[in-house]
mmJSON file of the N, C-alpha and C atoms, coordinates in Angstrom:
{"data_MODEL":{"atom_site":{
"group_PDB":["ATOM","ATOM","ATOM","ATOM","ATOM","ATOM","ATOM","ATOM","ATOM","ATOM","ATOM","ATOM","ATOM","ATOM","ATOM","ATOM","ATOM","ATOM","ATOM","ATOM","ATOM","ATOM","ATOM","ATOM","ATOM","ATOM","ATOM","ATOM","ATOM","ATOM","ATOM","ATOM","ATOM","ATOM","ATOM","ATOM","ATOM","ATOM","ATOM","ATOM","ATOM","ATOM","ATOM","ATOM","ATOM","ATOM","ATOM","ATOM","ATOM","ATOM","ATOM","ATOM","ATOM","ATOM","ATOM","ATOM","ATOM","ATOM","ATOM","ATOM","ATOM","ATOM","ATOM","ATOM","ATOM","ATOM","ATOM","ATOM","ATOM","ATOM","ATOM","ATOM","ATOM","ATOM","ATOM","ATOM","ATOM","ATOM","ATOM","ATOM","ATOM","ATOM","ATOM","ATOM","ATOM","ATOM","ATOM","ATOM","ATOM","ATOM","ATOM","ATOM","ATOM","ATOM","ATOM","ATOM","ATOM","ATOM","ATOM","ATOM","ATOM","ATOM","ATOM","ATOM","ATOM","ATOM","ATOM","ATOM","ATOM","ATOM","ATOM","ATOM","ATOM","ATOM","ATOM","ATOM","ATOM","ATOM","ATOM","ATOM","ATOM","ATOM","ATOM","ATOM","ATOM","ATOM","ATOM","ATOM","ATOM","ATOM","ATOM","ATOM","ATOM","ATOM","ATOM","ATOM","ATOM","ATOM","ATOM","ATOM","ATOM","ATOM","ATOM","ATOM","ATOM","ATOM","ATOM","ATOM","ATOM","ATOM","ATOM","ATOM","ATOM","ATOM","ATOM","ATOM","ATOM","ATOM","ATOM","ATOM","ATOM","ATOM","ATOM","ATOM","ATOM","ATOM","ATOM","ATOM","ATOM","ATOM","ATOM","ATOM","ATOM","ATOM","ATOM","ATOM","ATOM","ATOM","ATOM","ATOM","ATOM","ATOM","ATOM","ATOM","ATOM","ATOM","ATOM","ATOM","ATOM","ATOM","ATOM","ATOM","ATOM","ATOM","ATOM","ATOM","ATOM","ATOM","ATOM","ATOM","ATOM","ATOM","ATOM","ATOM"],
"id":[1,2,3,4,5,6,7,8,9,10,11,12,13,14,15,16,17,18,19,20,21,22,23,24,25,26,27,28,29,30,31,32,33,34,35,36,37,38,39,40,41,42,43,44,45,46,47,48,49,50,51,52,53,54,55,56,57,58,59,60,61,62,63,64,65,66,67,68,69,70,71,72,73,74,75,76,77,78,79,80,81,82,83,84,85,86,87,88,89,90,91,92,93,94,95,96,97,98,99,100,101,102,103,104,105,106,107,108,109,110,111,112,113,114,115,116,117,118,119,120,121,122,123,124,125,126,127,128,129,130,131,132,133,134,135,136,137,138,139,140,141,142,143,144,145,146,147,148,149,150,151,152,153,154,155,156,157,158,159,160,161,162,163,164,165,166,167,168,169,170,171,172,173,174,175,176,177,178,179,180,181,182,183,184,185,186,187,188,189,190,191,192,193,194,195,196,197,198,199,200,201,202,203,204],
"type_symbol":["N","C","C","N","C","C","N","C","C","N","C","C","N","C","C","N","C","C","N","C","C","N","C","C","N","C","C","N","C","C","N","C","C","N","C","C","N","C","C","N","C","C","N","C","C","N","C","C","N","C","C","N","C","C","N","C","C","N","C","C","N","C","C","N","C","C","N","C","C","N","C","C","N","C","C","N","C","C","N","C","C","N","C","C","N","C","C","N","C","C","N","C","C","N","C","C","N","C","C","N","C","C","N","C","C","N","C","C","N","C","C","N","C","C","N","C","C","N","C","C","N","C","C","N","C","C","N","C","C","N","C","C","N","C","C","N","C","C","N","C","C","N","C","C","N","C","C","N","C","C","N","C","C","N","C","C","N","C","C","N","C","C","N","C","C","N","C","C","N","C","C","N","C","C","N","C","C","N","C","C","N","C","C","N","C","C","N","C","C","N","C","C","N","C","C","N","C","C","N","C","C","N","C","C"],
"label_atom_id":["N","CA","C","N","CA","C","N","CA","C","N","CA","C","N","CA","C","N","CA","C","N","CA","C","N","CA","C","N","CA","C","N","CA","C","N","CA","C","N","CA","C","N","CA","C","N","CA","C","N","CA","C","N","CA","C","N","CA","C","N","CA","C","N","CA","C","N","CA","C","N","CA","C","N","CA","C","N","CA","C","N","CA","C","N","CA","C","N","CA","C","N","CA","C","N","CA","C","N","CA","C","N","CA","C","N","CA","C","N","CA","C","N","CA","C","N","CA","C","N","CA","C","N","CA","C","N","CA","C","N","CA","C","N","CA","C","N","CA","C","N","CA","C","N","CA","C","N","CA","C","N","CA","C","N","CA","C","N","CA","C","N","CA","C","N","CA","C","N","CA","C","N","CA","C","N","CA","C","N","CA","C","N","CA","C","N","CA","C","N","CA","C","N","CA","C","N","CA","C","N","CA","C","N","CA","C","N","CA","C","N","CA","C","N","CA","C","N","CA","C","N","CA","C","N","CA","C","N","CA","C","N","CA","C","N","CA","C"],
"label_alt_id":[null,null,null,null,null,null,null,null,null,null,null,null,null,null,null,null,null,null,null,null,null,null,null,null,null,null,null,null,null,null,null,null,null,null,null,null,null,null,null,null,null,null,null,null,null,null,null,null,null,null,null,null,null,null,null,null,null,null,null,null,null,null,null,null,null,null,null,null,null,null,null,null,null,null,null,null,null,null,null,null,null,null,null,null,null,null,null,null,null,null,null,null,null,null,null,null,null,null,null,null,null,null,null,null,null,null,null,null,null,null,null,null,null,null,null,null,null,null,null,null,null,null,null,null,null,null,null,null,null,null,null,null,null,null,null,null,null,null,null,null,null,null,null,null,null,null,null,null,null,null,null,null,null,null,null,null,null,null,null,null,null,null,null,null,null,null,null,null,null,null,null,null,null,null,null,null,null,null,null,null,null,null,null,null,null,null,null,null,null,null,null,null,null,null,null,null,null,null,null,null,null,null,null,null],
"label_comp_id":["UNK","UNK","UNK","UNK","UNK","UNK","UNK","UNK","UNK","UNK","UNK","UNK","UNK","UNK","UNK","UNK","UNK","UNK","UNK","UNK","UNK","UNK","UNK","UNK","UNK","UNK","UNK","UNK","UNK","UNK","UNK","UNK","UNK","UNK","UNK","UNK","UNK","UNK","UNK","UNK","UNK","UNK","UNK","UNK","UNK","UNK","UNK","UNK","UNK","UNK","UNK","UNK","UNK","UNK","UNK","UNK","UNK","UNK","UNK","UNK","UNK","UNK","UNK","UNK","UNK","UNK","UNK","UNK","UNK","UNK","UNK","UNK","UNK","UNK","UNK","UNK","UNK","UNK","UNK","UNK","UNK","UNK","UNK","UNK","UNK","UNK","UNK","UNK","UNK","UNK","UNK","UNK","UNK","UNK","UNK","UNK","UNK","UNK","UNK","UNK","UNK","UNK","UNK","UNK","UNK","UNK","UNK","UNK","UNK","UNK","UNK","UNK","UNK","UNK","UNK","UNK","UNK","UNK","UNK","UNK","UNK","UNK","UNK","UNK","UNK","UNK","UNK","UNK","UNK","UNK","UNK","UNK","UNK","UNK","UNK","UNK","UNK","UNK","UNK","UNK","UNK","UNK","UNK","UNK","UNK","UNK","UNK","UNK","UNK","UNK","UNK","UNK","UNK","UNK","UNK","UNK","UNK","UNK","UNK","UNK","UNK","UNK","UNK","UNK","UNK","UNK","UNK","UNK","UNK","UNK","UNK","UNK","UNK","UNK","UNK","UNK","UNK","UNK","UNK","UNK","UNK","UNK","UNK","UNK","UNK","UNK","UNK","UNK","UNK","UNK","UNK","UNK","UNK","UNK","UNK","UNK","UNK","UNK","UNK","UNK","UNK","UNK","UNK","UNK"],
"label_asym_id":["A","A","A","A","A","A","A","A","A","A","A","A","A","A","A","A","A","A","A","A","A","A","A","A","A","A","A","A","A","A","A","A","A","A","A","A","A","A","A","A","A","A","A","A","A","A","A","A","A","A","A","A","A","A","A","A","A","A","A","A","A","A","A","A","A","A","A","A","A","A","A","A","A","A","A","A","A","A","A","A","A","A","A","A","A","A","A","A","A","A","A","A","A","A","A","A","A","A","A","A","A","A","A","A","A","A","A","A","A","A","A","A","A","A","A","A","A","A","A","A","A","A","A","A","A","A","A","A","A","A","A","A","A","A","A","A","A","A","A","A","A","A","A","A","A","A","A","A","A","A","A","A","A","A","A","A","A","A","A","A","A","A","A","A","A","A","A","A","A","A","A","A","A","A","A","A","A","A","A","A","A","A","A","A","A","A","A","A","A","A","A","A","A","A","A","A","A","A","A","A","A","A","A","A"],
"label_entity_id":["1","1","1","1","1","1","1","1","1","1","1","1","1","1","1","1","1","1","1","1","1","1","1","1","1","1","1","1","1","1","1","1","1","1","1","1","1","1","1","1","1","1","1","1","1","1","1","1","1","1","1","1","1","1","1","1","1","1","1","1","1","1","1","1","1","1","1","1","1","1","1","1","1","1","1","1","1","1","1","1","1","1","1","1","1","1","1","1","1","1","1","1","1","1","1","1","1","1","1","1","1","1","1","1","1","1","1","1","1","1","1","1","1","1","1","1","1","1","1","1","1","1","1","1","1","1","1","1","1","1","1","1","1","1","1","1","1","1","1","1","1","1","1","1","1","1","1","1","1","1","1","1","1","1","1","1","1","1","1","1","1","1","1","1","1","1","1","1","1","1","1","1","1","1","1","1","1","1","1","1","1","1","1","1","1","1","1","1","1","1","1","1","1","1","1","1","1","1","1","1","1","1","1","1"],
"label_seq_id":[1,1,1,2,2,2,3,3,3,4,4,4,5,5,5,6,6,6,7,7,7,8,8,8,9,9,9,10,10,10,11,11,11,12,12,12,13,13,13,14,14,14,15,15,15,16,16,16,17,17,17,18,18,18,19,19,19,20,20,20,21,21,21,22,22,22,23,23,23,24,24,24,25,25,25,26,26,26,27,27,27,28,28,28,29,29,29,30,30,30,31,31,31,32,32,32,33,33,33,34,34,34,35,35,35,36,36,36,37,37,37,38,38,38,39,39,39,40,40,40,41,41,41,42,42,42,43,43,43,44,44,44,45,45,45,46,46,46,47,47,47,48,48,48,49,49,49,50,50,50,51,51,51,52,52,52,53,53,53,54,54,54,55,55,55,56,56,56,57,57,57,58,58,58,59,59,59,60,60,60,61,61,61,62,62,62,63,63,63,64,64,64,65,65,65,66,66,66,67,67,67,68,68,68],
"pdbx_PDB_ins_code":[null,null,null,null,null,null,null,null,null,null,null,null,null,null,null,null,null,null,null,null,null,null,null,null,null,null,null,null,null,null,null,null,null,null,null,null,null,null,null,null,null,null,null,null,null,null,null,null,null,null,null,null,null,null,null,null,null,null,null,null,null,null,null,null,null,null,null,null,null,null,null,null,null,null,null,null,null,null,null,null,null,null,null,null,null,null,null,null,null,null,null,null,null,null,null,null,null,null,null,null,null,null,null,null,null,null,null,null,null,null,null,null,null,null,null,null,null,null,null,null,null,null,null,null,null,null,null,null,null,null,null,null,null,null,null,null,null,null,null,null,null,null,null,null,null,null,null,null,null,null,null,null,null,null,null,null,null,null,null,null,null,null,null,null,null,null,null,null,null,null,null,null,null,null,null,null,null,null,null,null,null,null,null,null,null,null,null,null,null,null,null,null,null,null,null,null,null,null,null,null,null,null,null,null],
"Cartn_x":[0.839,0.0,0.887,0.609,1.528,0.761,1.128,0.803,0.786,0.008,-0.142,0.874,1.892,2.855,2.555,2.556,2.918,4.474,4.908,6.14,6.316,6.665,6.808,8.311,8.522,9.873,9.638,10.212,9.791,11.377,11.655,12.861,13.874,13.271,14.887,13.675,14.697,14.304,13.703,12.724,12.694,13.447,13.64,14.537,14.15,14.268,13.733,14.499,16.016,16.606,16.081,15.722,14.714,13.492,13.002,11.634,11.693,12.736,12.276,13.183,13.87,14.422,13.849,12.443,11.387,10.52,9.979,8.983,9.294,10.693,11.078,11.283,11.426,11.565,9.637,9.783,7.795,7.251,7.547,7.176,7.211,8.539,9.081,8.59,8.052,6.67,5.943,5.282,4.184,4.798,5.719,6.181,6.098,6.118,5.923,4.024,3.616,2.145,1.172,0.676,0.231,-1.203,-1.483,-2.774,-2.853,-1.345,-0.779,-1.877,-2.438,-3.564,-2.784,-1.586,-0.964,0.262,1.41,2.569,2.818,2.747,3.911,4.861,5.405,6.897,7.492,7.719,7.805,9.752,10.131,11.477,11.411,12.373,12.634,14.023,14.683,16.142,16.711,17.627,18.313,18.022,17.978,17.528,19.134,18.877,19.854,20.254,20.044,20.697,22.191,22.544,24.36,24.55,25.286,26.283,27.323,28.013,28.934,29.087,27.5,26.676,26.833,26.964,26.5,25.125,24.947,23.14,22.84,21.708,20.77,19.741,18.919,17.697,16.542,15.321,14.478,13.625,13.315,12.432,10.981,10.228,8.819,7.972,7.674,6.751,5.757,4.586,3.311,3.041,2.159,2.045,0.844,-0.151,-1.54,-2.128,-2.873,-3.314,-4.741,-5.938,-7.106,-7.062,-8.206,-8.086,-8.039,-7.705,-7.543,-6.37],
"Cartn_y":[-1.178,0.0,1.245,2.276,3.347,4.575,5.209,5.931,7.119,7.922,9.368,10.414,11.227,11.589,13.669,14.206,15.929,16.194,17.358,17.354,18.904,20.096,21.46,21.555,22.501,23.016,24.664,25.083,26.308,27.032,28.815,28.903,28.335,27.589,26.668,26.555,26.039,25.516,23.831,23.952,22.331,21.856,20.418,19.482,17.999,17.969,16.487,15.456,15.564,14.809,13.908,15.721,15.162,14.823,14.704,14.524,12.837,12.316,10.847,10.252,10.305,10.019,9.943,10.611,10.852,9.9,9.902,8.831,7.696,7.073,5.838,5.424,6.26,6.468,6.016,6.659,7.354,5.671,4.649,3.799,2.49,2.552,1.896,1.629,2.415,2.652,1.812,1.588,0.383,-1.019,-1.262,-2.626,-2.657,-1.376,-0.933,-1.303,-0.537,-0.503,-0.25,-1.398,-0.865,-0.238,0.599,1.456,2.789,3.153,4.444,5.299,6.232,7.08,7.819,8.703,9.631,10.308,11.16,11.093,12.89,13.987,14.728,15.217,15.868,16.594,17.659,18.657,19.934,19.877,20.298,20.275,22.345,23.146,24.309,24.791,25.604,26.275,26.537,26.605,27.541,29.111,29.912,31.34,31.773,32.781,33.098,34.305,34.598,35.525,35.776,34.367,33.927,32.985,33.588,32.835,31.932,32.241,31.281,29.98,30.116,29.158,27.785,26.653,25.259,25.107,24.754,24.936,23.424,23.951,23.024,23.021,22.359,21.864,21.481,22.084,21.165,20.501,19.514,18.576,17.608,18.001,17.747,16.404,15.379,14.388,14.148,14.508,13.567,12.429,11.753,10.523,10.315,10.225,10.081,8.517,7.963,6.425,6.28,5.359,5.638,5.616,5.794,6.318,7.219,7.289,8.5,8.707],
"Cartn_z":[0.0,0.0,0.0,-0.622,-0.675,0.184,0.952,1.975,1.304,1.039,0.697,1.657,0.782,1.467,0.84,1.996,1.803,2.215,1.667,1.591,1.768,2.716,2.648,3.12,1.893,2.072,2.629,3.866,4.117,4.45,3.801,3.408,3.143,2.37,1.171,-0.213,-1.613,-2.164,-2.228,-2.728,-3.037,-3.542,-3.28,-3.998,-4.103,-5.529,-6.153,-5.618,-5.205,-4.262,-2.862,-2.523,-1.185,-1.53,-1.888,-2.434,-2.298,-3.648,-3.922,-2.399,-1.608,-0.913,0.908,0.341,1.599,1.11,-0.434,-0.716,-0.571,-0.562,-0.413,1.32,1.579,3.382,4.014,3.486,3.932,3.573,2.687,2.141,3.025,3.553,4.462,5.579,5.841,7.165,7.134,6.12,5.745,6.441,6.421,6.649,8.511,9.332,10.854,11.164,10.291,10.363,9.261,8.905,7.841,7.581,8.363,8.133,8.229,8.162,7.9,7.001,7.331,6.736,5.51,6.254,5.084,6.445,5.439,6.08,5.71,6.264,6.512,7.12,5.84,6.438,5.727,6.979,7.176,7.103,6.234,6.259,6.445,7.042,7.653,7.759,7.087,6.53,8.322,8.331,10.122,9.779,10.553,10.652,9.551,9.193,8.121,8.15,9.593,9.958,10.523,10.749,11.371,10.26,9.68,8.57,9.199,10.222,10.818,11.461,11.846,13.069,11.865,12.128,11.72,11.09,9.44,9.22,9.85,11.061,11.011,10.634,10.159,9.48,10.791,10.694,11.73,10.418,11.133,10.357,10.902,10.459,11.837,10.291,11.302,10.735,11.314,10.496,11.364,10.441,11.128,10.795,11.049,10.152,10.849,10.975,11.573,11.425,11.787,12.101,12.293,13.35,14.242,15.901,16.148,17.812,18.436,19.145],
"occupancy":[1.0,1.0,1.0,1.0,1.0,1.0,1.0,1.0,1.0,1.0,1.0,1.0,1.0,1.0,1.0,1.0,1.0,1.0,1.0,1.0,1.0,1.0,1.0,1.0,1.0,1.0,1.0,1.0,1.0,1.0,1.0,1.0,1.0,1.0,1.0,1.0,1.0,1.0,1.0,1.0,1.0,1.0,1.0,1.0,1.0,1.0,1.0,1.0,1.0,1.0,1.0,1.0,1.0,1.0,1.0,1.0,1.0,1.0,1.0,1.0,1.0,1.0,1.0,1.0,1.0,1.0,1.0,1.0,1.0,1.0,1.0,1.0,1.0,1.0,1.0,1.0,1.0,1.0,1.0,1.0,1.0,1.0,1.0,1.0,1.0,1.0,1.0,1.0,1.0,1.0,1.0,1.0,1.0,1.0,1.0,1.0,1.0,1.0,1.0,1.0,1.0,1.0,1.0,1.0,1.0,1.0,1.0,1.0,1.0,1.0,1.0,1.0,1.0,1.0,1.0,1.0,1.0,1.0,1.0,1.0,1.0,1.0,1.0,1.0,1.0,1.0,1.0,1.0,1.0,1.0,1.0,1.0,1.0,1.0,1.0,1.0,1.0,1.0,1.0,1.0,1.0,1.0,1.0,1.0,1.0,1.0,1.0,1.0,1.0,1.0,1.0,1.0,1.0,1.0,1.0,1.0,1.0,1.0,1.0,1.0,1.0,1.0,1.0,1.0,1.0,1.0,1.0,1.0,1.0,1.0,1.0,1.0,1.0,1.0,1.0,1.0,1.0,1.0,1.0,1.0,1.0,1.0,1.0,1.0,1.0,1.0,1.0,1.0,1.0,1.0,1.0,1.0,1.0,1.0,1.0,1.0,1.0,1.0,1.0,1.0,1.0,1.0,1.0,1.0],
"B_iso_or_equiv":[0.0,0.0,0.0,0.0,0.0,0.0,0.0,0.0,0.0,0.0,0.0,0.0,0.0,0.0,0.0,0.0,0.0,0.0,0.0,0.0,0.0,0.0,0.0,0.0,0.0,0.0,0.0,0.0,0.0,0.0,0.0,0.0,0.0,0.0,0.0,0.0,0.0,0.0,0.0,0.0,0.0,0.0,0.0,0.0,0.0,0.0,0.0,0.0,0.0,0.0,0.0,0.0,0.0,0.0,0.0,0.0,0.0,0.0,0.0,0.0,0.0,0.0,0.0,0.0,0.0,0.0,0.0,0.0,0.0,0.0,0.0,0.0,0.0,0.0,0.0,0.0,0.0,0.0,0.0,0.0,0.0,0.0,0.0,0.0,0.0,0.0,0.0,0.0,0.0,0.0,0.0,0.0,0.0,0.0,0.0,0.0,0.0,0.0,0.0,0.0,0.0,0.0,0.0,0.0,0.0,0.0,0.0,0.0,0.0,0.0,0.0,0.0,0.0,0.0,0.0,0.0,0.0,0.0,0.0,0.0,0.0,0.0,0.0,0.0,0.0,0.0,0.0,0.0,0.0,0.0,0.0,0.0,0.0,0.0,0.0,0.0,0.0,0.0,0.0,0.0,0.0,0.0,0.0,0.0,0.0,0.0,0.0,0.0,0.0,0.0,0.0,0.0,0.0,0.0,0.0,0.0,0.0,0.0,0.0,0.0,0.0,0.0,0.0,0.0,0.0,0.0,0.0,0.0,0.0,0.0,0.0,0.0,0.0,0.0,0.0,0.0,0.0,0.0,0.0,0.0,0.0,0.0,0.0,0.0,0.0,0.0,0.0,0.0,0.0,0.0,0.0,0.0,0.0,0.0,0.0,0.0,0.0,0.0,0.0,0.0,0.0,0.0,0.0,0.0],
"pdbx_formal_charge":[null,null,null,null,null,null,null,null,null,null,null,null,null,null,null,null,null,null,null,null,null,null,null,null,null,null,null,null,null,null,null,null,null,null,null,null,null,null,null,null,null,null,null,null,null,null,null,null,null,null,null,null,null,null,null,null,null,null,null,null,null,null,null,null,null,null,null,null,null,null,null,null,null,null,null,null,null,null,null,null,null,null,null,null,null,null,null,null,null,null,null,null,null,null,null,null,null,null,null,null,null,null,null,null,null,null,null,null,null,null,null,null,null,null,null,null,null,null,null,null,null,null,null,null,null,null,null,null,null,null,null,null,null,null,null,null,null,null,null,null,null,null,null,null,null,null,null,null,null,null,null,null,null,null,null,null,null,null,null,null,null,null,null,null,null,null,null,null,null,null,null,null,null,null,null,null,null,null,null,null,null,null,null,null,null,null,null,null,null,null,null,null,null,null,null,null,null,null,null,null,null,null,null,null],
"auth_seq_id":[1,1,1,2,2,2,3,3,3,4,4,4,5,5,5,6,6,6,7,7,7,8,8,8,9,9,9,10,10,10,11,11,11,12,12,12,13,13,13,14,14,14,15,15,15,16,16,16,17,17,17,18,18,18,19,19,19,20,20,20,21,21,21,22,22,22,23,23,23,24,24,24,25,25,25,26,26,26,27,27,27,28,28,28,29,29,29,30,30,30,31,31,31,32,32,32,33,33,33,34,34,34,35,35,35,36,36,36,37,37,37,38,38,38,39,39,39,40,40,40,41,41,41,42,42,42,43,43,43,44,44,44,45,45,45,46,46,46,47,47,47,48,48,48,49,49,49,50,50,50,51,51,51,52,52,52,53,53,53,54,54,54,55,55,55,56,56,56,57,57,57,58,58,58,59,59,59,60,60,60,61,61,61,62,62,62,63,63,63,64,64,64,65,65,65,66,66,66,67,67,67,68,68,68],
"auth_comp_id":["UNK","UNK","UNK","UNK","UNK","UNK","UNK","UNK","UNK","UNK","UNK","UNK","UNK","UNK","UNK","UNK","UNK","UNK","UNK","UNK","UNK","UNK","UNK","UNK","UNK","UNK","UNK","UNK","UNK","UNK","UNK","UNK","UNK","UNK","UNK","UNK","UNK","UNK","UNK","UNK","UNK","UNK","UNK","UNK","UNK","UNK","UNK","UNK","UNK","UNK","UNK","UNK","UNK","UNK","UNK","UNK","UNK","UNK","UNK","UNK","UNK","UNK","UNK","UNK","UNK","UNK","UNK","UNK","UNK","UNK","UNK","UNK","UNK","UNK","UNK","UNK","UNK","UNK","UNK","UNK","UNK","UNK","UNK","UNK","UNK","UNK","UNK","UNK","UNK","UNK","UNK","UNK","UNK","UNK","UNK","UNK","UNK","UNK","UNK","UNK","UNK","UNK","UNK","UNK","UNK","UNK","UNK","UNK","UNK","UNK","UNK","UNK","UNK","UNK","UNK","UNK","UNK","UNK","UNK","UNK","UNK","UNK","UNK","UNK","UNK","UNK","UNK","UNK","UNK","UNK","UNK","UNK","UNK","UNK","UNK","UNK","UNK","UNK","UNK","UNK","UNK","UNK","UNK","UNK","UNK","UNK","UNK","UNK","UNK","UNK","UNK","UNK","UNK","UNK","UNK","UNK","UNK","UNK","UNK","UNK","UNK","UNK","UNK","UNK","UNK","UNK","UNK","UNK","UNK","UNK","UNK","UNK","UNK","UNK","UNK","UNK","UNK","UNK","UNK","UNK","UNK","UNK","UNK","UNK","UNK","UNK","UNK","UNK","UNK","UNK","UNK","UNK","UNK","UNK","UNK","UNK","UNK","UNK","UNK","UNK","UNK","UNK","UNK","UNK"],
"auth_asym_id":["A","A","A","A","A","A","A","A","A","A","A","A","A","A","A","A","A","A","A","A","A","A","A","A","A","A","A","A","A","A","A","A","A","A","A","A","A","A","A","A","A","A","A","A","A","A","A","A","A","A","A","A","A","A","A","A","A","A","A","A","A","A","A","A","A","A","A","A","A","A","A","A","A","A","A","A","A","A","A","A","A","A","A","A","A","A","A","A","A","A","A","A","A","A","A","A","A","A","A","A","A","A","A","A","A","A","A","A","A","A","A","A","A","A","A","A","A","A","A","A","A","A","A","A","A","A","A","A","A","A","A","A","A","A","A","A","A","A","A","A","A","A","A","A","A","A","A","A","A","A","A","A","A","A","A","A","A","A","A","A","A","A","A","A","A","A","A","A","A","A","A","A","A","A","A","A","A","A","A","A","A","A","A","A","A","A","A","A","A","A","A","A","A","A","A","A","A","A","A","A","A","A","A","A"],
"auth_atom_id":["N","CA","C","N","CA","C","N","CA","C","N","CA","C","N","CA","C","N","CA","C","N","CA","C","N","CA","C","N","CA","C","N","CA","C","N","CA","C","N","CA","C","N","CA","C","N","CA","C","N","CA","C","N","CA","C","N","CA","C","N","CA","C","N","CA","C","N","CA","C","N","CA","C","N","CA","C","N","CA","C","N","CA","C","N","CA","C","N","CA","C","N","CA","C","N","CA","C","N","CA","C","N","CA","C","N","CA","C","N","CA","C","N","CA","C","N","CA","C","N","CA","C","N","CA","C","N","CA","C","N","CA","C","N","CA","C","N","CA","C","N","CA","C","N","CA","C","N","CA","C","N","CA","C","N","CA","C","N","CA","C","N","CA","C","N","CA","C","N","CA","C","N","CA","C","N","CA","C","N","CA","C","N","CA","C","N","CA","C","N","CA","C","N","CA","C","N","CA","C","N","CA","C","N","CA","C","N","CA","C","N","CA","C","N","CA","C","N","CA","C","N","CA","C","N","CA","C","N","CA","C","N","CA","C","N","CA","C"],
"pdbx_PDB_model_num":[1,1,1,1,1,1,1,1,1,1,1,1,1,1,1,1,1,1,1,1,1,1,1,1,1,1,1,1,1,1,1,1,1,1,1,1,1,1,1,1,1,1,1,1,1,1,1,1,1,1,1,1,1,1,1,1,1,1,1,1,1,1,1,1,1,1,1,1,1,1,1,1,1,1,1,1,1,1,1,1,1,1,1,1,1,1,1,1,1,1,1,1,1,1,1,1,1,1,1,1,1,1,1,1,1,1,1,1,1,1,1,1,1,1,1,1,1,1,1,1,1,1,1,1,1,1,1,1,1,1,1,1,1,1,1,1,1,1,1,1,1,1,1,1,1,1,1,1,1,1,1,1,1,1,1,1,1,1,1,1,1,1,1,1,1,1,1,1,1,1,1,1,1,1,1,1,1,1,1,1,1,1,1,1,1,1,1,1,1,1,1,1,1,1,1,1,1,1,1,1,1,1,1,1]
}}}
């Protein structure tokens, strides 16, 4: 079953890199549980205001399933 997947890139560009590399990830899930409703993820740039600082990336997944 293939899990319906959203994907937001917020200050960065998208990338088809990341893209197929989340769908194959996101897929993988199925084999954990398989009644996975649908999958996002919020990928988010580091503030770009300190150039010097280390870029980190936050990265937030929900995961929805039936229930509560």
């Amino acid at each position: 079953m293939e899990i319906p997947l959203q994907i937001t890139f917020h200050e960065l560009e998208s990338s088809d890199a990341i893209e197929t590399v989340l769908q194959e990830r996101t897929q993988k899930l199925a084999h954990f549980y398989e009644r996975i409703q649908n999958c996002r993820v919020v990928i988010e740039a580091p503030n770009r205001h300190s150039q010097k600082e280390r870029k980190v990336f936050q990265i937030r997944i929900d995961v929805s399933v039936p229930g509560s």
